[in-house]
N, C-alpha and C positions, 0 to 999 in steps of 0.2 A: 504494500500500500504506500502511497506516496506522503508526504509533509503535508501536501495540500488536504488530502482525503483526512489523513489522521486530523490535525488539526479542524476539519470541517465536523468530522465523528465527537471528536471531542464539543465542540459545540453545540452538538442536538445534543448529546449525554447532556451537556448543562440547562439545556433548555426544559428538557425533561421531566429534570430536577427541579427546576425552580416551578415546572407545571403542576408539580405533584404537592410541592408545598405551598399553593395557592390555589390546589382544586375547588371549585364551589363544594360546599358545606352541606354534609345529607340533609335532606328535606332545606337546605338555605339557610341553614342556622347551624355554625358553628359552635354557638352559646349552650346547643344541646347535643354536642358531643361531649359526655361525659364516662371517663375511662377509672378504674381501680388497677394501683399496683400490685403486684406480687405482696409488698409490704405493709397494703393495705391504706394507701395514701389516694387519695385524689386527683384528676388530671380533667380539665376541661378547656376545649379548644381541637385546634386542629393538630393530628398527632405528627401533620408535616410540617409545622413549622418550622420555620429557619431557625427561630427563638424559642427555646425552654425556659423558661420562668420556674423557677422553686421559693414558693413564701414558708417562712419557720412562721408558727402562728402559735401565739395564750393567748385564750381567753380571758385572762385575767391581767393582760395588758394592758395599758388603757394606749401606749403607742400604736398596740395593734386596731384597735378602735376606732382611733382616728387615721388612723392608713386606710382602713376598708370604709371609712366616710368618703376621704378624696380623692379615694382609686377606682371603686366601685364602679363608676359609670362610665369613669374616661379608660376605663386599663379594659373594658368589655367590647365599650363598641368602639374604642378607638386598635386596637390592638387583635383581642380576642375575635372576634367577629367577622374582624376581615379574613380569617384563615393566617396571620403574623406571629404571635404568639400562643402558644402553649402552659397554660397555667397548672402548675404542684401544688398542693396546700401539704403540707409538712408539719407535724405537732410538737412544739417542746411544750412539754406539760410541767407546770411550776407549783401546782398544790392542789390539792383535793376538790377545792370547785371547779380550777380549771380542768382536770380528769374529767368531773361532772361531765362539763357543759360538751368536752369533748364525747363522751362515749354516749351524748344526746345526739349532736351534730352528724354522728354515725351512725345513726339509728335507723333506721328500713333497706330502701332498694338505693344504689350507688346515684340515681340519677335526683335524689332527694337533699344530698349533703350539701351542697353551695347554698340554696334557700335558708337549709337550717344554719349554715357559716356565716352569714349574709345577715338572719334574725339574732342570732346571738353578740354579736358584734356589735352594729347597728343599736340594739339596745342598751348594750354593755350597761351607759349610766342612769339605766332606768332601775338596773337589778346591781352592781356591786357595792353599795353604798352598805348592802346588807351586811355586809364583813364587820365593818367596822361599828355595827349596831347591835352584834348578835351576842347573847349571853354565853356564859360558861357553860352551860347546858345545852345550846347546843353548839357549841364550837366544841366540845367533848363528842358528840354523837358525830359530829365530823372527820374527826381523828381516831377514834377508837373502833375496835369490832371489825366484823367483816367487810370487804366492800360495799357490796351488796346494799347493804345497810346505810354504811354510811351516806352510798351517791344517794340515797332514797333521802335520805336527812336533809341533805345538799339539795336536792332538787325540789321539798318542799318549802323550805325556808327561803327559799331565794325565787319562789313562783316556777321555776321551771314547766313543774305539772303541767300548768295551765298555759302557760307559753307555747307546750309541743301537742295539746289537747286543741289549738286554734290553728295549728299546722295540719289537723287528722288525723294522732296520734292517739289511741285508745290508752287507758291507765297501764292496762298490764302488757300491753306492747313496749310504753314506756321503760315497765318495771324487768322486761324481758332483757331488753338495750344493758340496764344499769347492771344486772347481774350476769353479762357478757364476760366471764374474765379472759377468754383469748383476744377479743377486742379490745380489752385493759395494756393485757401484753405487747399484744403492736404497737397501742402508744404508748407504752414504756419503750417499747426498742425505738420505734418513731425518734423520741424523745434522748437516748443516749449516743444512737446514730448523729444526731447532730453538736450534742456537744464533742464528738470526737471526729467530727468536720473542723471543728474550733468557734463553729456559733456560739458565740455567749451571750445575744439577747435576743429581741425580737421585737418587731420583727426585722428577720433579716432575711437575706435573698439570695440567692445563686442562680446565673446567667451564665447558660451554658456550660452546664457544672463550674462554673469559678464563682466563690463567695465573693460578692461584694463588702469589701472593706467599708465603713463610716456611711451605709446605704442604709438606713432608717425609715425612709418615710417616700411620700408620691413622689412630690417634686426632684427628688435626686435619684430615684429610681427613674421616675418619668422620661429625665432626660439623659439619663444611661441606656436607655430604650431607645430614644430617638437617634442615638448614633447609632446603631444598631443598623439604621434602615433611608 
């Protein structure tokens, strides 16, 4: 084969590629391709993107909070939607509400977790204020005892119930979730996998498997993204 052929081949191969990572979206909506790991993590987006996105996310952040306030619409339909990026949700779990609220947000069929990641967040400063209000009694029933038990503690005291009862969520479906302990285990592995990345807060990010160093929040993600493209 000649320079010219090779060279020519090499450029449909790339054309290809970038066909594949810009296909239209089943049914036209990317926003409802929604994938499960091996590891039990979340991926929603197109799985060709050029861009991988990995978010470390607590619930009990309050920087994650305010991330998923000003990311939310612009990291979807600006990124997400067009078929650009590919979004991870990642757990580092920092104490027993945030377990809670995570092995809620995990709770039914794979393509239900972003809504409930979305609700729980989104709300955050409707329901943690409760920490710092709650007596010995039950910040005991928090700590103590089986899990089981405890996330049941956790998720009454803090309204949970009723939060994932407005989602569809029957009680002992709920109570089915909480007393999941293989799902506990993932996000404990979830959760040590990242601190032996060297994540030490959240939220934090990896692009293209490289952590972002001092990336915290939209705005500097945002435009870590736009070179990108």
């Amino acid at each position: 084969m000649t320079m010219r052929l090779i060279r020519l081949a090499a450029l449909a191969a790339a054309a290809l590629l970038t066909a594949a990572a810009t296909r239209p979206a089943p049914h036209g909506n990317w926003l409802a391709a929604v994938a499960v790991s091996p590891e039990g993590t979340h991926l929603l987006g197109n799985p060709g993107a050029p861009v991988k996105l990995v978010e470390y996310v607590s619930y009990t952040c309050t920087h994650c909070a305010h991330f998923q306030q000003q990311s939310e619409t612009a990291l979807r339909l600006g990124y997400i939607q067009p078929g650009k990026v590919q979004v991870e949700v990642r757990h580092l779990v920092r104490d027993p509400i945030d377990m809670t609220v995570a092995m809620l947000t995990n709770c039914g069929q794979p393509s239900r977790f972003f809504a409930n990641h979305n609700l729980f967040l989104q709300s955050q400063a409707k329901w943690i204020g409760r920490a710092a209000s709650a007596s010995e009694g039950q910040r005991a029933r928090w700590t103590s005892g089986p899990n089981p038990a405890r996330f049941r503690a956790i998720a009454a005291d803090f309204g949970f119930y009723a939060m994932m009862e407005q989602r569809g969520y029957s009680r002992p479906t709920i109570d089915r979730c909480l007393a999941d302990e293989a799902m506990a285990r993932r996000l404990a592995a979830q959760t040590a996998q990242a601190q032996e990345l060297g994540v030490q807060g959240t939220p934090s990010f990896l692009l293209n498997d490289v952590l972002l160093a001092g990336t915290h929040d939209w705005p500097s993600l945002n435009t870590q993204l736009d070179a990108r493209f």
